[in-house]
C-alpha positions in Angstrom: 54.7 -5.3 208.4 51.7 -5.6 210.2 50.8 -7.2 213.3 47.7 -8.7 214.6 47.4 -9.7 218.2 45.0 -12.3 219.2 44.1 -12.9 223.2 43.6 -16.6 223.4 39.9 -17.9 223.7 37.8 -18.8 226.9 39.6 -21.3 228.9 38.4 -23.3 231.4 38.5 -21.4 234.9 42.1 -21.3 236.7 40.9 -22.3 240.0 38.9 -25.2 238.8 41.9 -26.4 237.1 44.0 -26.3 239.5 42.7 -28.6 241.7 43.5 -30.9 238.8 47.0 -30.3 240.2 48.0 -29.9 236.4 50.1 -26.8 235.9 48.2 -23.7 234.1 50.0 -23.9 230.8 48.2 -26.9 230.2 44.5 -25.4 231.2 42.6 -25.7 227.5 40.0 -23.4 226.5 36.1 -24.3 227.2 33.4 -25.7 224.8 32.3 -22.2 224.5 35.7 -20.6 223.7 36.3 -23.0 220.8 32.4 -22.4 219.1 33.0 -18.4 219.8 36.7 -18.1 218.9 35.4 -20.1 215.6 33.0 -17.6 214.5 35.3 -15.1 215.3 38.0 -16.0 212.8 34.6 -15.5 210.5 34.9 -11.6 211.3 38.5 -11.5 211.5 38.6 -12.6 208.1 36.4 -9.7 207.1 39.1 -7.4 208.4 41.8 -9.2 207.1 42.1 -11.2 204.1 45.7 -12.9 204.9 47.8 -13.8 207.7 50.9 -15.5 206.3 52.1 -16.5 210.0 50.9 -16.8 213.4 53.0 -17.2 216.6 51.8 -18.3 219.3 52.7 -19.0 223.1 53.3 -22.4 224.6 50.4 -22.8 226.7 47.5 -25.3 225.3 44.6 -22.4 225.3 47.3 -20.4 223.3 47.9 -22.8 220.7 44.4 -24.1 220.2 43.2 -20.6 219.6 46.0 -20.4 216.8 44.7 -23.6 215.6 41.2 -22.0 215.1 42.6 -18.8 213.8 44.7 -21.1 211.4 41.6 -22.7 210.3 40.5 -19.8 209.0 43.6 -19.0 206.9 44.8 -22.1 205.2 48.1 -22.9 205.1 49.0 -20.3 207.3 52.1 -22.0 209.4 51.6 -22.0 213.2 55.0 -21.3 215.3 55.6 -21.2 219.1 57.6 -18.9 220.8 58.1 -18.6 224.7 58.4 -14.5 224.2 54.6 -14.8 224.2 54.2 -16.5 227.5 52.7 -14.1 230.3 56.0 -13.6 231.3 57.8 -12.9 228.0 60.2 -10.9 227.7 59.5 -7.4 224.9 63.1 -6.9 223.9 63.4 -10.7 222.9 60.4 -10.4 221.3 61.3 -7.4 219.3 64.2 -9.4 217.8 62.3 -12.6 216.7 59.7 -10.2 214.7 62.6 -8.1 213.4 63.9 -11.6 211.8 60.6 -11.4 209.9 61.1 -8.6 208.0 60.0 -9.6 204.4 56.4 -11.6 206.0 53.9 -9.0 205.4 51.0 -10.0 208.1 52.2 -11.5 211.5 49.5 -12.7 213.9 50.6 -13.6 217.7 48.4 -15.5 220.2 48.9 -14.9 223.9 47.8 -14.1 227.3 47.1 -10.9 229.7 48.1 -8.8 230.9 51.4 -9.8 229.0 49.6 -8.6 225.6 48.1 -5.2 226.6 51.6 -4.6 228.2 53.6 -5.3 224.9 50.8 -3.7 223.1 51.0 -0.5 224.9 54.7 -0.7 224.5 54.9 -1.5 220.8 52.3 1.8 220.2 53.8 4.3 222.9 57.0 2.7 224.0 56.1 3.6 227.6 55.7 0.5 230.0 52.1 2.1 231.2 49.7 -0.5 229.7 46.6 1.1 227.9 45.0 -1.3 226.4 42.8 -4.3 228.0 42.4 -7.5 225.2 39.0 -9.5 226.3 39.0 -13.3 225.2 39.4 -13.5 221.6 39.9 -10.1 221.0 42.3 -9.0 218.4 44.1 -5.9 217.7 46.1 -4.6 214.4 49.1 -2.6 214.0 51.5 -1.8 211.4 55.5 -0.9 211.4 56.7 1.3 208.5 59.9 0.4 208.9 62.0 -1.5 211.9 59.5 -2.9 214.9 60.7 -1.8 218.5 59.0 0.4 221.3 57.0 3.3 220.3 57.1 2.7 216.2 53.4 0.9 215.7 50.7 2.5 213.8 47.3 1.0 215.5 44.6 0.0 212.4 42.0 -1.5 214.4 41.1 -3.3 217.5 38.1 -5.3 218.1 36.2 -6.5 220.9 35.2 -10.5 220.5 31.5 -9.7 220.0 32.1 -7.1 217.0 34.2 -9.8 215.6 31.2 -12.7 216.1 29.1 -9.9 214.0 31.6 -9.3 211.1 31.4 -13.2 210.8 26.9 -12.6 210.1 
């Protein structure tokens, strides 16, 4: 199986949005997030063909960046799972991905420092994170066989603005 894990786009500023007295799980992403998350996809695409599913966290600037990433790979089905809010949990979600054993490409959306802490799990199985995910970044592992702490193989990982220039 491999993985590919997607930070969620710009979203509008946390303070500013809170004095809409809205919670933060429903804080969207900007104008700018959407047009550069867009061309993003572009690249992404470059690196990988297919992504048969993506998962995606709750939260709205979650779910509209796997919208985007969805638009980019058509008929790719969108789920949500809470493992991917910023407080999920690793164990639980080691044992939704294990369910997916026969989907070949898996691509989560979610937030920091949640995702460079499962990352850095998932690679090392130490819970020392050492990797940082900017907005829109993605990142792509693979599991030979069962997925749990310390069995991924890292691919790639890509900063946003290298993924803008695969997409020229």
């Amino acid at each position: 199986m491999q993985l590919v894990i997607i930070r969620h786009a710009i979203a509008e500023d946390p303070r500013e949005f809170a004095s809409t007295g809205r919670p933060d799980s429903q804080r969207p992403l900007t104008e700018e997030g959407v047009t550069k998350m867009k061309r993003g996809v572009k690249g992404l695409r470059e690196l990988i063909p297919e992504i048969n599913l993506i998962a995606t966290s709750p939260y709205v600037r979650a779910m509209e960046t796997a919208k985007i990433v969805a638009s980019g790979y058509k008929g790719t089905r969108i789920v949500i799972i809470h493992e991917l809010t910023p407080d999920g949990n690793f164990d639980a979600f080691i044992a939704w991905i294990r369910e997916l054993k026969d989907v070949p490409v898996v691509a989560i959306v979610g937030h920091e420092p949640h995702l460079s802490g499962l990352t850095s799990w998932l690679l090392a199985g130490g819970n020392r994170a050492f990797i940082d995910f900017k907005k829109g970044a993605a990142l792509s592992m693979e599991f030979e066989g069962v997925p749990g702490a310390g069995t991924g193989v890292l691919l790639w990982s890509v900063a946003p603005r290298q993924l803008r220039e695969l997409a020229d």
